[in-house]
N, C-alpha and C positions, 0 to 999 in steps of 0.2 A: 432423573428428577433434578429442577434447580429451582433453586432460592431466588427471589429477587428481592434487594433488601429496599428499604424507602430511601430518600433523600436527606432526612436526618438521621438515618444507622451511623451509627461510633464505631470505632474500633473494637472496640469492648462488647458490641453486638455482635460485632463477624465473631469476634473467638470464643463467645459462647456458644454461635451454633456448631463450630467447627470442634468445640470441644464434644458438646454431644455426640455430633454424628459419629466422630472417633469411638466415642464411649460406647456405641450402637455397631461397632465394626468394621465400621466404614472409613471411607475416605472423603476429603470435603475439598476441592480446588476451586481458591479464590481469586475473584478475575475484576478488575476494575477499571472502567470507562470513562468518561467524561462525564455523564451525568449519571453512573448506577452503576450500581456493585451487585456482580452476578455469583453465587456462589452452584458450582456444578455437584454432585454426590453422587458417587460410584461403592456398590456395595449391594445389600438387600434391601429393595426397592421396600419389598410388603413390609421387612421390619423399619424404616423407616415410616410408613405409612401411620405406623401405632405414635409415632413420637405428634406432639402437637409444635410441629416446628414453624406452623403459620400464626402460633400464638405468640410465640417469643417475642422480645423485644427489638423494633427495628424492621422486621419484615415485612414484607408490601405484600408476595403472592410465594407462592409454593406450586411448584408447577410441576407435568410428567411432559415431556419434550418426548415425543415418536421417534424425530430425526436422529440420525446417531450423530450429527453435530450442534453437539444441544445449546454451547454457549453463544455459538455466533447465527445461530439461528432463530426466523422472526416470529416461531410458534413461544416464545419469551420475550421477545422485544420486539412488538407488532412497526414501531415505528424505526423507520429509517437512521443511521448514526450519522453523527457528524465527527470527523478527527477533526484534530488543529495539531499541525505543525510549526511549531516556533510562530504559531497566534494564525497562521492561513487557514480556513477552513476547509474541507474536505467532505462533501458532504450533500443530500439531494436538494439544496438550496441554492446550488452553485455549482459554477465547471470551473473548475481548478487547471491555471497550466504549467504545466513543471519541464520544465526546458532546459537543455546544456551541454556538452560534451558527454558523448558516449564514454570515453576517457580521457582522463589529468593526465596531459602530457607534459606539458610546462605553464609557470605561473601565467606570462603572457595570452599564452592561447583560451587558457582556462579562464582568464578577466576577461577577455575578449567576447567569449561564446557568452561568457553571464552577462555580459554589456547588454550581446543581440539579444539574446532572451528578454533580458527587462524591458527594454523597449519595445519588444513587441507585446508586452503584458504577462510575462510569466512571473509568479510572488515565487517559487520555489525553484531552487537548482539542483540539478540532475548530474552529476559527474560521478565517474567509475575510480577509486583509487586500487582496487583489487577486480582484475578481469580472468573469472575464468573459459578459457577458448577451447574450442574443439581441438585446434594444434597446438601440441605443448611449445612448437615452434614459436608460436603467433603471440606478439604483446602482450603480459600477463599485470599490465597496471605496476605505479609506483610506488605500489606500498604504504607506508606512513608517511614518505613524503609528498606521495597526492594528497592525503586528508589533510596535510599540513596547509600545501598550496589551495584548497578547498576553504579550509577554516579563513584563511586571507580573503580570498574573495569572499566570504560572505560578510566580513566587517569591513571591506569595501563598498560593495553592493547592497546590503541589508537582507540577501537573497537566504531563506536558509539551508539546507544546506540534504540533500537528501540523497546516500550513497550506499553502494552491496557491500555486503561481508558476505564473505566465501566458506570461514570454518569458524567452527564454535571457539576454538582458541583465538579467534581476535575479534569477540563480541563488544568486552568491554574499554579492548585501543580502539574500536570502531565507533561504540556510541560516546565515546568523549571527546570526538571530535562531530560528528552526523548530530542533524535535527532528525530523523527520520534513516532508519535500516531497510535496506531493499535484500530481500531473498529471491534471486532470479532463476529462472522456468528451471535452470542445471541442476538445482537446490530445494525444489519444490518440497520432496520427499525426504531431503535429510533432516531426519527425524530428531536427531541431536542438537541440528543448528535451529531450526525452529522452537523446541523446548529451551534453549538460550538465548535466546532473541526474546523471547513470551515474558523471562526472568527478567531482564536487562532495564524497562521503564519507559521503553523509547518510541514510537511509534514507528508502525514497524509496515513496508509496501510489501506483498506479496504477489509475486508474477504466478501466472498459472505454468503447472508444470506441460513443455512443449507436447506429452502424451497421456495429457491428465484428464478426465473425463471431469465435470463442474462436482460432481462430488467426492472424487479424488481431491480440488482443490479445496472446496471447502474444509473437509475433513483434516489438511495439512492448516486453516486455518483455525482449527479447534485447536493441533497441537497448542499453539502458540496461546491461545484464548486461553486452556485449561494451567496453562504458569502461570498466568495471575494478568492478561495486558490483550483487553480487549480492544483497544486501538491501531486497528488493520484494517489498510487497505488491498480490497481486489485490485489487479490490473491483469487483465486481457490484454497478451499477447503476440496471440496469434497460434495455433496449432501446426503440429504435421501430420502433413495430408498426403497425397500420391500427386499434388499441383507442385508443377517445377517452376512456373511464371514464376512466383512470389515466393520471398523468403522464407515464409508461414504463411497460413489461411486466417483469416482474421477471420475468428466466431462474431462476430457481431451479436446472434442472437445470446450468446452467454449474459452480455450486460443484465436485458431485463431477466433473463432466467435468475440468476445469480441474485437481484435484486429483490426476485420475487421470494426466495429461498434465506437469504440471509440479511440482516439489517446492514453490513458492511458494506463501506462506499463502494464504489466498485470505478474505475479506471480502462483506459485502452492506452496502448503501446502502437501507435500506427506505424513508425519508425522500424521496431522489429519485427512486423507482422508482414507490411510490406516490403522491407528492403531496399524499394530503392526511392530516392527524392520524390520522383514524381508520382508515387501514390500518396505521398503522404499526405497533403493536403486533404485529395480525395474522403481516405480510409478517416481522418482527421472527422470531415464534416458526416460521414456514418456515421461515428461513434458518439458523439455530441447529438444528433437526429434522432439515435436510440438509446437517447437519456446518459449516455455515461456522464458520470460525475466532475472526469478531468480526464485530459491525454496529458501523454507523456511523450517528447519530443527530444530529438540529437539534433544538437547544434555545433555547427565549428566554423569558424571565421575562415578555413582554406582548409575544405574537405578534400580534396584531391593532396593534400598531404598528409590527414589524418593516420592514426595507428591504426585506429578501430572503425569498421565502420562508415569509412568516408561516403561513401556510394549513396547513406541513407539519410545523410545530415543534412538538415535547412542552412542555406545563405540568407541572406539579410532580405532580399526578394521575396524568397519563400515566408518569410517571418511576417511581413508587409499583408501577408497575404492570408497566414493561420489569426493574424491581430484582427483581421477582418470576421471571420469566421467566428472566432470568439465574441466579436463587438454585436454580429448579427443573429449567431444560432441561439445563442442560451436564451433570451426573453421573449422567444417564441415558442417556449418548452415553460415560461417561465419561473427561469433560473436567472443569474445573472454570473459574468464574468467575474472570478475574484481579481483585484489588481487594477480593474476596467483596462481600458484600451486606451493610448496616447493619444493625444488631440491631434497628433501630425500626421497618427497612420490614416 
């Protein structure tokens, strides 16, 4: 069962129903969004039923949700959400492009890649300061001082600023420097960093996990939902499959699923889905065709010396050419590009 309170509910509205439901044996987790405050209740449904808790002060509806992911799910919030990160919108009004180095290797490279992105129309940046890799071998990210080099470029740039945490002990050195926390596919299921991420306040990207079935992921977006921070986004991708061509299998059809299942924006990853440059474009104009809301793109000004990743990152070319795709696809779906597109592309 969940509460949905009105647009003018107080503070002092939430704590009265949450004092009830306590009082009734229950438990009451409060989650709040950009435009509405969703209050979840776990406990006895039928004794809850006796209380008149759609009379109280402040609430709009009182609802029994089927799905077991009741907060981020659209049997409660029939219309579609919009995030804003650091004021970008995110949301089925728009395709969002969030561009940049896979990882912060040095300040240069890092100003660099946020350069190309902006100019090919990305309002959000994308850079890794904590990489967790398959080989403990393999580049594992600089720490606090990527977020450092990060927090630079984005008061150069204006770009904000949008990067992973890896473990729930550096949630909150992560959101004080990040507009936006990324939980990537490794991470999907840990169940502690997404209950501290949900706490944190921050808007928060959630990759689907690489062997997650769509309500596997959403139900790790409930985690996060039920701490109180319904400002998440989906991003697809890409699966593993028994297909070696490609990185991952890019679900495609996840978008509208996903959409149709949960009010949460939903995103594609063409970059990790396919692996290498030259899908990405492709897999790019898919996932805009089937409605997703924004991609998510690797950028690095001399991929072929990248740490991370090089093989899948856009050159300035490539970028000339996703600014096109952006400028064309969204207002035939109509949507429109956030950021719009440069007059010279």
């Amino acid at each position: 069962m969940v509460i949905v309170m009105g647009p003018d509910a107080t503070q002092d509205d939430v704590a009265a129903i949450v004092k009830v439901i306590g009082e009734a044996g229950g438990e009451a987790f409060v989650s709040r969004g950009v435009s509405r405050t969703i209050i979840g209740l776990v406990g006895d449904v039928a004794q809850f039923g006796t209380l008149d808790l759609g009379g109280m002060r402040g609430v709009a509806d009182v609802m029994r949700v089927t799905a077991p992911y009741k907060l981020v799910s659209r049997d409660n919030h029939p219309e579609r959400s919009t995030i804003r990160v650091g004021g970008v919108p995110i949301g089925p009004g728009t395709v969002t492009l969030i561009a940049g180095p896979c990882a912060v290797e040095t300040p240069r490279q890092t100003l660099e890649a946020a350069e190309m992105a902006k100019a090919a129309g990305a309002t959000l940046l994308r850079g890794g300061a904590y990489k967790p890799r398959t080989s403990p071998y393999a580049f594992q990210g600089l720490g606090e001082a990527g977020l450092r080099i990060l927090a630079d470029v984005r008061e150069r740039t204006g770009l904000p600023v949008v990067t992973e945490v890896v473990d729930a002990h550096d949630v909150e050195l992560v959101a004080s420097y990040a507009d936006m926390l990324q939980i990537g596919t490794r991470n999907a299921q840990n169940f502690a960093l997404l209950q501290a991420v949900g706490g944190i306040g921050k808007p928060v990207m959630l990759k689907r996990g690489m062997n997650a079935t769509i309500e596997e992921w959403l139900m790790a977006a409930e985690y996060i939902a039920q701490r109180g921070n319904l400002d998440i986004v989906l991003c697809e991708r890409g699966i593993r499959t028994f297909e070696t061509a490609t990185r991952n299998t890019l679900d495609v059809s996840a978008v509208p699923v996903a959409q149709r299942l949960s009010h949460l924006p939903v995103i594609v990853d063409p970059s990790h889905s396919g692996g290498h440059r030259n899908l990405v474009l492709p897999l790019s104009r898919a996932a805009v065709a089937a409605g997703a809301d924004g991609v998510i793109v690797d950028v690095h000004p001399r991929p072929e010396q990248a740490l991370c990743d090089g093989p899948q990152a856009l050159v300035e070319d490539d970028l000339h050419e996703l600014a096109e795709v952006m400028r064309v696809f969204p207002p035939l779906l109509g949507k429109t590009a956030t950021g719009g597109v440069p007059a010279s592309v």
